[in-house]
C-alpha positions as CSV (number, residue, x, y, z in Angstrom):
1,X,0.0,0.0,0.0
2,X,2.6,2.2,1.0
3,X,4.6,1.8,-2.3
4,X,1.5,2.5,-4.2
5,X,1.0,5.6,-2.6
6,X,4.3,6.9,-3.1
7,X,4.4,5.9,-6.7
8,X,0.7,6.9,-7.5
9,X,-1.1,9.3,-4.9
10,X,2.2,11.2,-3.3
11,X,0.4,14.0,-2.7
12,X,-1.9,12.1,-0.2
13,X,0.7,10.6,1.6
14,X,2.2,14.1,1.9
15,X,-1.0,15.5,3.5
16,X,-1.2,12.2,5.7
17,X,2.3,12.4,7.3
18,X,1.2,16.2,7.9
19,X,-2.1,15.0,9.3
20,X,-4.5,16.2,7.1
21,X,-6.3,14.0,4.7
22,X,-8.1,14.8,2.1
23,X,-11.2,13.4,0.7
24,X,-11.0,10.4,-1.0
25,X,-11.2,11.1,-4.4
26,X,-13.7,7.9,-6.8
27,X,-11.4,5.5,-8.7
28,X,-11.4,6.4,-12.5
29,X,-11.8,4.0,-15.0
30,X,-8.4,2.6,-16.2
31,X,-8.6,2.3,-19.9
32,X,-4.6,2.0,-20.7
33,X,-4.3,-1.0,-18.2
34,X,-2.2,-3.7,-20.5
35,X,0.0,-0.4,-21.8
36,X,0.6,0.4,-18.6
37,X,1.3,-3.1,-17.5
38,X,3.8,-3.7,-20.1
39,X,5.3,-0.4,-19.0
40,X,5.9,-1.6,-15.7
41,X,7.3,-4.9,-17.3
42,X,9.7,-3.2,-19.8
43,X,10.6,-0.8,-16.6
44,X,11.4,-3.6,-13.8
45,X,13.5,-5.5,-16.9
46,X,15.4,-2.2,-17.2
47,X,16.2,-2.1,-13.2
48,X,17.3,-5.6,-13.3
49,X,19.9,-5.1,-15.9
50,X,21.5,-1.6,-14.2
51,X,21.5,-3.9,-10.7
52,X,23.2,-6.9,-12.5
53,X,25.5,-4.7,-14.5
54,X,26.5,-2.3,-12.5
55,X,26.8,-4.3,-9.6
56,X,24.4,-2.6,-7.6
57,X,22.9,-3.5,-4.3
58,X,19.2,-4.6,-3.9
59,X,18.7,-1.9,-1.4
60,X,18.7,0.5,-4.1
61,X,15.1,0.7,-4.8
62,X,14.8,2.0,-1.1
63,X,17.3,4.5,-1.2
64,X,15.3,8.2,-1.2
65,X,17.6,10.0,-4.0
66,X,17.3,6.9,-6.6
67,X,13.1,7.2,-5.4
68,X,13.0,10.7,-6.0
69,X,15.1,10.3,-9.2
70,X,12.7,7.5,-10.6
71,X,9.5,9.0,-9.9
72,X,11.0,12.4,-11.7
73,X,11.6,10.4,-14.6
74,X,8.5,8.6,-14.8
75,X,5.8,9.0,-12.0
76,X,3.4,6.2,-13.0
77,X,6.4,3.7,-12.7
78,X,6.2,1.6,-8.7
79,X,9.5,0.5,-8.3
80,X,9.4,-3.1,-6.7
81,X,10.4,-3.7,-3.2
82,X,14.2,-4.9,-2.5
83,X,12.8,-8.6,-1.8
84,X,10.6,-8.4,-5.6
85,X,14.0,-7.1,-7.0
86,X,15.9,-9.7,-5.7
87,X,13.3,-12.5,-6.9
88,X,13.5,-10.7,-10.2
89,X,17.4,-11.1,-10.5
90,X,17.3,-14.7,-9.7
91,X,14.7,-15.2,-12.2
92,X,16.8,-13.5,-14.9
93,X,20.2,-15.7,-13.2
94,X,18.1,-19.2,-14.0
95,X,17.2,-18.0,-17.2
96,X,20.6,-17.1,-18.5
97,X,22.2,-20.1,-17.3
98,X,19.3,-22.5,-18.3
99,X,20.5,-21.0,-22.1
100,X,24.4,-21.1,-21.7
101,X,23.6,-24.8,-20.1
102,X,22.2,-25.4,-23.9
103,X,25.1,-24.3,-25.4
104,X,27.7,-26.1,-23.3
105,X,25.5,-28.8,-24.9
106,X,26.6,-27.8,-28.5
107,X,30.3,-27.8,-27.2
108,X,32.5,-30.6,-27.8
109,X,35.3,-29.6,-25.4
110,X,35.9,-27.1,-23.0
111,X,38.7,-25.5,-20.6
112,X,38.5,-24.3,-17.1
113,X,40.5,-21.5,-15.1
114,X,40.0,-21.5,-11.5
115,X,41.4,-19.2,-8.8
116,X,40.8,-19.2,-4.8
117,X,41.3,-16.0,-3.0
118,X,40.5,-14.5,0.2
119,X,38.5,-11.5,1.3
120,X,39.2,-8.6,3.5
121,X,37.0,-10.3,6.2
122,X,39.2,-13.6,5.3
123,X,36.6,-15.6,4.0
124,X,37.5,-18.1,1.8
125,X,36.7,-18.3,-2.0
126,X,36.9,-20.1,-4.8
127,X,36.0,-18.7,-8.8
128,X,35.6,-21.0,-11.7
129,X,35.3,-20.1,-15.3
130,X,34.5,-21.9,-18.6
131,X,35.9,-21.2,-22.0
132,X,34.4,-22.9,-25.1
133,X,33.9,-22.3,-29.1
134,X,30.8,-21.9,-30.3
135,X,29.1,-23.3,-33.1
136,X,29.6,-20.3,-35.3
137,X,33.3,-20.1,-33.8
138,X,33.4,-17.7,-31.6
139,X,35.4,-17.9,-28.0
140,X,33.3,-17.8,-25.3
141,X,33.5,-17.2,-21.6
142,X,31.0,-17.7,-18.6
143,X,31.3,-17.8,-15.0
144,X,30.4,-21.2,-13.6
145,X,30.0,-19.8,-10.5
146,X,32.4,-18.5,-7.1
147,X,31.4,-20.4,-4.1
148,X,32.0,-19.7,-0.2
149,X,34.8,-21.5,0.2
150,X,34.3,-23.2,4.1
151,X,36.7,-26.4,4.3
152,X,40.1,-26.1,4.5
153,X,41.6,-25.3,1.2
154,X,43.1,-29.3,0.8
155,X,43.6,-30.3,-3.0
156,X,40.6,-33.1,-1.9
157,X,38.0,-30.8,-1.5
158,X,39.3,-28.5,-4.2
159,X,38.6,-31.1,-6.2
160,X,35.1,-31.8,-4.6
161,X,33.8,-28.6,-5.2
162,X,35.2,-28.7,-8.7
163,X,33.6,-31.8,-9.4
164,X,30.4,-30.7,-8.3
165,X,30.3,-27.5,-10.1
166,X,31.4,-29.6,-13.5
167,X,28.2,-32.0,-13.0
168,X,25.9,-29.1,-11.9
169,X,26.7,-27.5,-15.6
170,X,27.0,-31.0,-17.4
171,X,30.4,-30.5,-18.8
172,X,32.3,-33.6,-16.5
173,X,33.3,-35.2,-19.7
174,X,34.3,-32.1,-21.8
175,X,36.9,-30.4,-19.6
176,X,40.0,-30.9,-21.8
177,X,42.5,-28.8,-19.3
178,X,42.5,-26.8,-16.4
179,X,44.2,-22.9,-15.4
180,X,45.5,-22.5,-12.0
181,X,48.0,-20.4,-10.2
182,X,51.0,-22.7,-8.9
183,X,49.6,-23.7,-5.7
184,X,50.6,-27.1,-4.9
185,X,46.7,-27.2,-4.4
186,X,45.4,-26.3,-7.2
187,X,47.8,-28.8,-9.5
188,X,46.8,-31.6,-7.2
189,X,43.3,-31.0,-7.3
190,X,43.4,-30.8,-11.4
191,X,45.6,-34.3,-11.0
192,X,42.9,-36.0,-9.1
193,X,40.3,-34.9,-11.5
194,X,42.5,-36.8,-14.5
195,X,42.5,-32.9,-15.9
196,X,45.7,-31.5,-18.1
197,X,47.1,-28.4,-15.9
198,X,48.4,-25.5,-17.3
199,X,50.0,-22.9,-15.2
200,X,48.5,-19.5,-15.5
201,X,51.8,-17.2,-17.5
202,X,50.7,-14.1,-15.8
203,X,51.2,-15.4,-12.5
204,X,54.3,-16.6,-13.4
205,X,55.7,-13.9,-14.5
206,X,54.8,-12.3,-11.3
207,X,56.4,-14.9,-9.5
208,X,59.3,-14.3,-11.6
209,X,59.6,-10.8,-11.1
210,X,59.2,-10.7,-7.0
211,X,61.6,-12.9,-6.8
212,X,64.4,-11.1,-8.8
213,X,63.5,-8.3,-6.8
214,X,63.6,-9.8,-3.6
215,X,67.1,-11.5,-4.6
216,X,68.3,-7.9,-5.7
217,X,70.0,-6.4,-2.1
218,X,70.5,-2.8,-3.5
219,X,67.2,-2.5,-5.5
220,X,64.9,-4.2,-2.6
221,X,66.4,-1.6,-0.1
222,X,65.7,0.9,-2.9
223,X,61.7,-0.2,-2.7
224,X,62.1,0.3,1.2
225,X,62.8,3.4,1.4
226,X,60.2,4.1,-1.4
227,X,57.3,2.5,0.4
228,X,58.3,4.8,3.1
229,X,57.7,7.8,1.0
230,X,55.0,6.9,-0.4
231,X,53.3,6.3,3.0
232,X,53.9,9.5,4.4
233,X,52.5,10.9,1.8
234,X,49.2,8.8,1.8
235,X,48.7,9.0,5.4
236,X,49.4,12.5,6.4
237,X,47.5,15.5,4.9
238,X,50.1,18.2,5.6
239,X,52.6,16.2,3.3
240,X,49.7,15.7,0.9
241,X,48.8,19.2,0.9
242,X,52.5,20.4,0.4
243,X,53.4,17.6,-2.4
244,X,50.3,19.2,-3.9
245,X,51.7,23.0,-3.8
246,X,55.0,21.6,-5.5
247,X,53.5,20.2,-8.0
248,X,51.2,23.4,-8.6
249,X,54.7,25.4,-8.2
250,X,56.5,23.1,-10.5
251,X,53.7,23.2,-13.6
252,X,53.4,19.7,-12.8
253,X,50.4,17.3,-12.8
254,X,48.7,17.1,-9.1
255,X,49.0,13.2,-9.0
256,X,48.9,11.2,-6.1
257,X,52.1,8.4,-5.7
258,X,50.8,4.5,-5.7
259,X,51.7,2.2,-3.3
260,X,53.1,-1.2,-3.4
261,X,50.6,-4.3,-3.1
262,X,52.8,-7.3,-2.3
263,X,50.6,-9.5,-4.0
264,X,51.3,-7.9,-7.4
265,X,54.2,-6.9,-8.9
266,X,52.9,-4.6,-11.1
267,X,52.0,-2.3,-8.4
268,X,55.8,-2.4,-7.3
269,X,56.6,-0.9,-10.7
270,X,53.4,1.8,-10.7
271,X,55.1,2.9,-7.4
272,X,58.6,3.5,-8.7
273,X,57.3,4.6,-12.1
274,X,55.2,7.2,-10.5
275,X,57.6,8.2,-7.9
276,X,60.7,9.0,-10.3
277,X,57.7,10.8,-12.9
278,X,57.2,13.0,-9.0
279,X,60.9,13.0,-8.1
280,X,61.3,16.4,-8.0
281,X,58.5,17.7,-6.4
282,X,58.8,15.2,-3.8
283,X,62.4,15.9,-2.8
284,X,61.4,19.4,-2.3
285,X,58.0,18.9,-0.5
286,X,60.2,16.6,1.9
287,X,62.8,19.2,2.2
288,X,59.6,21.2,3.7
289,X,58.2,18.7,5.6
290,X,59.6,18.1,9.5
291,X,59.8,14.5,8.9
292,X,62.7,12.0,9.4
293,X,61.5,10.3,5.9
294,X,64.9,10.1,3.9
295,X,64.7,11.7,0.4
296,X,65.6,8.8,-2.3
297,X,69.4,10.4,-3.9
298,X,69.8,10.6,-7.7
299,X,72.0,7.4,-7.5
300,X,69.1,5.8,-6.4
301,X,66.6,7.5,-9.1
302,X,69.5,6.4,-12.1
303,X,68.6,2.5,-10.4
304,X,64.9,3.0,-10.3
305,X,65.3,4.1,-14.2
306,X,67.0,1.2,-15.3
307,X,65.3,-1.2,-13.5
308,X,62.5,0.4,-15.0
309,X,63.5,-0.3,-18.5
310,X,64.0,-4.0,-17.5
311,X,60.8,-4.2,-16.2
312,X,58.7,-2.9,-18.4
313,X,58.3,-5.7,-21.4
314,X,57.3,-7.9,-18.2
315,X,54.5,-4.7,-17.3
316,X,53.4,-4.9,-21.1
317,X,53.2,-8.6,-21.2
318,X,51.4,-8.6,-18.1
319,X,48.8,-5.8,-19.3
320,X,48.5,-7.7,-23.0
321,X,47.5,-10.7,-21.4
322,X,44.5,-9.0,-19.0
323,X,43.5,-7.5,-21.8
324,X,43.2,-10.2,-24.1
325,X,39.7,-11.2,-25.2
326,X,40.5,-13.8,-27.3
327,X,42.6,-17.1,-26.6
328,X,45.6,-16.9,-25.1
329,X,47.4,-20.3,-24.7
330,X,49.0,-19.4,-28.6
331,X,50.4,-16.7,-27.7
332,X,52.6,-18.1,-24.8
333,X,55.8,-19.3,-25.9
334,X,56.3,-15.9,-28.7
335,X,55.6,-13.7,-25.9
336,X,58.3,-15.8,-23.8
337,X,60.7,-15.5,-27.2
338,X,60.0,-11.8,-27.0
339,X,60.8,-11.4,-23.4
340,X,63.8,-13.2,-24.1
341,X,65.0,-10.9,-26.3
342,X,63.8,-7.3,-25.2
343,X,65.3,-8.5,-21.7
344,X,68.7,-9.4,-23.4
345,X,68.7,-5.8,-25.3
346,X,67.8,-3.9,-22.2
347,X,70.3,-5.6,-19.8
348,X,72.7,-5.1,-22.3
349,X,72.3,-1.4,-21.8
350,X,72.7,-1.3,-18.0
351,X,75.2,0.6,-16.6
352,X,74.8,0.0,-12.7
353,X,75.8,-3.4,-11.1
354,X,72.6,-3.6,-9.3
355,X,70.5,-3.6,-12.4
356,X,72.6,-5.9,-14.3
357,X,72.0,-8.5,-11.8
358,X,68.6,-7.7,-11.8
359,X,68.3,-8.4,-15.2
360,X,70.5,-12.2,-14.3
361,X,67.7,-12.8,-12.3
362,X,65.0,-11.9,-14.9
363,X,66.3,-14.4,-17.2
364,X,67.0,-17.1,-14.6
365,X,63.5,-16.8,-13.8
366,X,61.9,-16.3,-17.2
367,X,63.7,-19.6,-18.3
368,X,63.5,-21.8,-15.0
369,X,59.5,-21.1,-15.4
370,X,58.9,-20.8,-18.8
371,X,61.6,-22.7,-21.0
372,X,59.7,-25.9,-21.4
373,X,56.9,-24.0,-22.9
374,X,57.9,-25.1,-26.4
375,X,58.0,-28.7,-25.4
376,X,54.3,-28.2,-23.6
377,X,52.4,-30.3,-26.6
378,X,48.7,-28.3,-26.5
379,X,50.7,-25.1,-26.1
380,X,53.6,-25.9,-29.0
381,X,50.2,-27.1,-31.5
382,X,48.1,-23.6,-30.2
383,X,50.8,-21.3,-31.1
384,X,51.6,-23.7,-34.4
385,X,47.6,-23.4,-35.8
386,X,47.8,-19.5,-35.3
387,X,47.7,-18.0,-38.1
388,X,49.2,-15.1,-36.7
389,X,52.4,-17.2,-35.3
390,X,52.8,-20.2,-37.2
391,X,55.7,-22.0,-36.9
392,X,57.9,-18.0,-36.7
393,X,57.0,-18.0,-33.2
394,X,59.1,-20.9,-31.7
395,X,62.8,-20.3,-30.8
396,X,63.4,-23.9,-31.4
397,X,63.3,-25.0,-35.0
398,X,63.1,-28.7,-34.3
399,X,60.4,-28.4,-32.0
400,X,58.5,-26.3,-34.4
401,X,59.2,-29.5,-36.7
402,X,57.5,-31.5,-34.3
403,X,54.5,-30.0,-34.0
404,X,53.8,-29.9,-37.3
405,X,54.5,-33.5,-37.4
406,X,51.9,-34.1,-34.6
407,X,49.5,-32.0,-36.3
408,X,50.1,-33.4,-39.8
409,X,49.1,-37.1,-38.0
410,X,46.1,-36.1,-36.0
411,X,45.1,-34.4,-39.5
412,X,45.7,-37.4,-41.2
413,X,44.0,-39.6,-38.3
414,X,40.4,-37.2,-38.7
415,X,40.5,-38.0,-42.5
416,X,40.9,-41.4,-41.7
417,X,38.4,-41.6,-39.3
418,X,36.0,-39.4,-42.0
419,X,36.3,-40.3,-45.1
420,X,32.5,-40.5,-45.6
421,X,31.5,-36.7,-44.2
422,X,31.9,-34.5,-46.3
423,X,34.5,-31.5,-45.9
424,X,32.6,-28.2,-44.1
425,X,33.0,-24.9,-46.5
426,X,36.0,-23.0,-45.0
427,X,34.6,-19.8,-43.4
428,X,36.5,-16.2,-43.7
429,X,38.2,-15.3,-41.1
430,X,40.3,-12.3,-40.2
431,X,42.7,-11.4,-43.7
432,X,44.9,-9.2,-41.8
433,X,45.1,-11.3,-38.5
434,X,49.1,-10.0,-37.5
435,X,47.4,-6.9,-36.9
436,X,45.7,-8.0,-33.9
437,X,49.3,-8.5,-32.6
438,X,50.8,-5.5,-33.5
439,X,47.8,-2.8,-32.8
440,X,48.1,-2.7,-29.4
441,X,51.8,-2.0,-29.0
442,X,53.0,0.6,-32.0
443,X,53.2,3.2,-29.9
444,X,55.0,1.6,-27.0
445,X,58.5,0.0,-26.9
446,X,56.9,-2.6,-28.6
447,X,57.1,-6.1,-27.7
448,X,56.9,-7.3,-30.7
449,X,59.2,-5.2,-32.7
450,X,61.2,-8.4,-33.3
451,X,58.9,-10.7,-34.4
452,X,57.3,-7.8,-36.7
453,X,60.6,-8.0,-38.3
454,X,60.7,-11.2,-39.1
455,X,57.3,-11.5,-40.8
456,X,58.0,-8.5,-42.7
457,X,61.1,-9.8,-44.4
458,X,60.4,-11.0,-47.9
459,X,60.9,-15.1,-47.3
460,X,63.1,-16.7,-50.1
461,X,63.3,-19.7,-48.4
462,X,61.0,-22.6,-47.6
463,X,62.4,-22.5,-43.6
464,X,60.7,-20.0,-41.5
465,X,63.3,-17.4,-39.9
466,X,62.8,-18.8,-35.8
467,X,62.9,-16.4,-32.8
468,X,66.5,-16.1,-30.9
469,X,66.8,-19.0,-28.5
């Protein structure tokens, strides 16, 4: 009743809450009633879709702006009550999935990336996501659901809730492999489910990364000293205010410095990026500031810039990848060859100690983690059937040769095995598919300068130019 008044008779309500009621007014005759129905319909589909995409919260329908706001736009419209709203998002949840249920069914295989993570309240949880091709050939993604997590997080009941969550979508029999993190874990639980594992590259090249830094004395006291900095000015409003009037004074951009996450490397090198973009205006708001925070020297600023230049084809890889819409398993080992070599160049140019074994560690790392990618079969045959790779993106030429001989007998196997179906129309796809690897990076110290090159060159010979080993 309530909600109809506000929606409909506002103006009543007013006078009631000021204790004076008018006269009833006689009902009119509704002659617009399915209109206005299907009005309401078309309305409350609209609110589901803002809660679901924007993430909003169910108590938003009794929030008195977002009232106001609604009745403003359209008066005759009753906004349902948070329990109705929240009915009305399931009901759209069980229809969605009831449809991407039908065409997992159209699916022949499928892959799986899971990740468990904890919140700020330390509650356990763990994420699951499916990856398949559709019928007309297109990648597709959906979220098979993220689950409480309240066990303890053994690879048994990993594997458990994984298992149940495969059934509960019908896909037990089409999971092909499986995308974790490292976690002992996670690769157990994928073993006991008779799933391939592959490890997630991003998180390995995170892993790589913090520990070069951590096995880098000179640069590690270097991030120190910078975290120190960088807290002072996040946590005190007279150094904010005076970093603020330097940068003002200096014609610089007010921006605020980022701090480290130690989860995510990344953030290390937003920190020391930002803070050598800021370095002058910080040295002199310190030099203003009554604090015992020691200024970073220019010694120190020369290490953060080359390790800076080390870094940063491991901060583009990183961003490519979290980027990518597409799939990424082919792209793997030439973003590994690439690595290789940008990190080669750049070490190449460091003049400080520090940084040069900085870079040692980079490539210790990048090949201790990521040299066998080459002899990782669905990986070497992924980056072999790209069209945009081919066999130019492997370092090794022989294991370029085979894969092509494991794809040439699981081609020769499916003829075999249909010689009576008749051979599907090849459909169009993308005539200028190098593109998609080059667009994002032109204007950066590309990435893939390198392997640009080598598809560029006029080929003369039948053997493929390889990446550097």
């Amino acid at each position: 009743m309530m909600r109809h008044l506000r929606s409909t008779h506002p103006a009543i309500l007013q006078c009631a809450e000021d204790g004076n009621i008018p006269p009833v007014p006689r009902p009119a005759t509704d002659t617009a009633g399915p209109s206005k129905q299907g009005r309401q319909r078309e309305l409350d589909e609209a609110l589901v879709d803002m809660v679901v995409k924007d993430l909003q919260p169910f108590t938003i329908v009794e929030d008195e702006g977002f009232m106001a706001f609604v009745n403003k736009l359209d008066p005759s419209y009753v906004l349902p009550s948070r329990k109705a709203l929240k009915t009305m998002v399931t009901e759209r949840y069980n229809i969605s999935k009831e449809k991407t249920m039908e065409d997992l069914k159209k699916a022949d295989f499928v892959s799986l990336t899971a990740d468990m993570w904890s919140s700020i309240n330390m509650d356990g949880y763990l994420g699951v996501t499916c990856h398949y091709i559709t019928p007309e050939a297109k990648l597709a993604t959906v979220v098979l659901g993220v689950r409480r997590f309240y066990q303890t997080h053994t690879a048994q009941h990993l594997m458990e809730a994984k298992a149940l969550l495969m059934a509960e979508w019908g896909i037990t029999t089409k999971v092909q492999c499986m995308v974790t993190d490292n976690a002992s874990n996670m690769i157990l639980s994928a073993q006991l489910l008779n799933l391939r594992h592959v490890p997630c590259f991003a998180h390995n090249l995170n892993l790589i990364v913090k520990k070069a830094l951590d096995q880098t004395p000179l640069i590690n006291e270097i991030r120190q000293k910078a975290r120190k900095i960088v807290g002072l000015f996040r946590s005190s409003c007279k150094a904010k205010d005076k970093l603020v009037e330097m940068q003002g004074l200096m014609g610089r951009p007010a921006l605020k410095l980022m701090q480290e996450v130690d989860t995510r490397w990344n953030s290390t090198y937003d920190m020391l990026q930002r803070l050598y973009e800021q370095r002058e205006p910080v040295g002199a708001a310190l030099s203003n500031l009554n604090s015992d925070t020691a200024p970073l020297t220019s010694f120190e600023y020369n290490i953060i810039q080359e390790s800076l230049s080390l870094l940063q084809p491991f901060k583009l890889a990183t961003t490519e990848l979290s980027e990518e819409q597409r799939v990424s398993a082919s792209k793997l080992i030439p973003l590994y060859r690439m690595l290789q070599h940008k990190l080669s160049q750049k070490k190449g140019q460091s003049a400080q100690e520090s940084t040069a074994q900085l870079g040692t560690h980079l490539q210790e790392g990048l090949h201790s983690r990521c040299g066998g990618y080459e002899s990782f079969r669905a990986l070497a045959l992924a980056t072999l059937l790209d069209p945009r790779f081919k066999n130019v993106g492997f370092g090794n030429p022989a294991k370029a040769q085979e894969a092509e001989k494991q794809i040439t007998l699981e081609c020769a196997s499916l003829m075999r095995s249909n010689t009576a179906t008749p051979e599907p129309q090849s459909t169009s796809g993308p005539s200028s598919s190098s593109s998609t690897t080059t667009s994002t990076t032109e204007t950066q110290d590309s990435l893939w300068k390198l392997f640009d090159s080598r598809i560029h060159v006029p080929r003369r010979y039948t053997v493929p130019q390889q990446m550097p080993q």
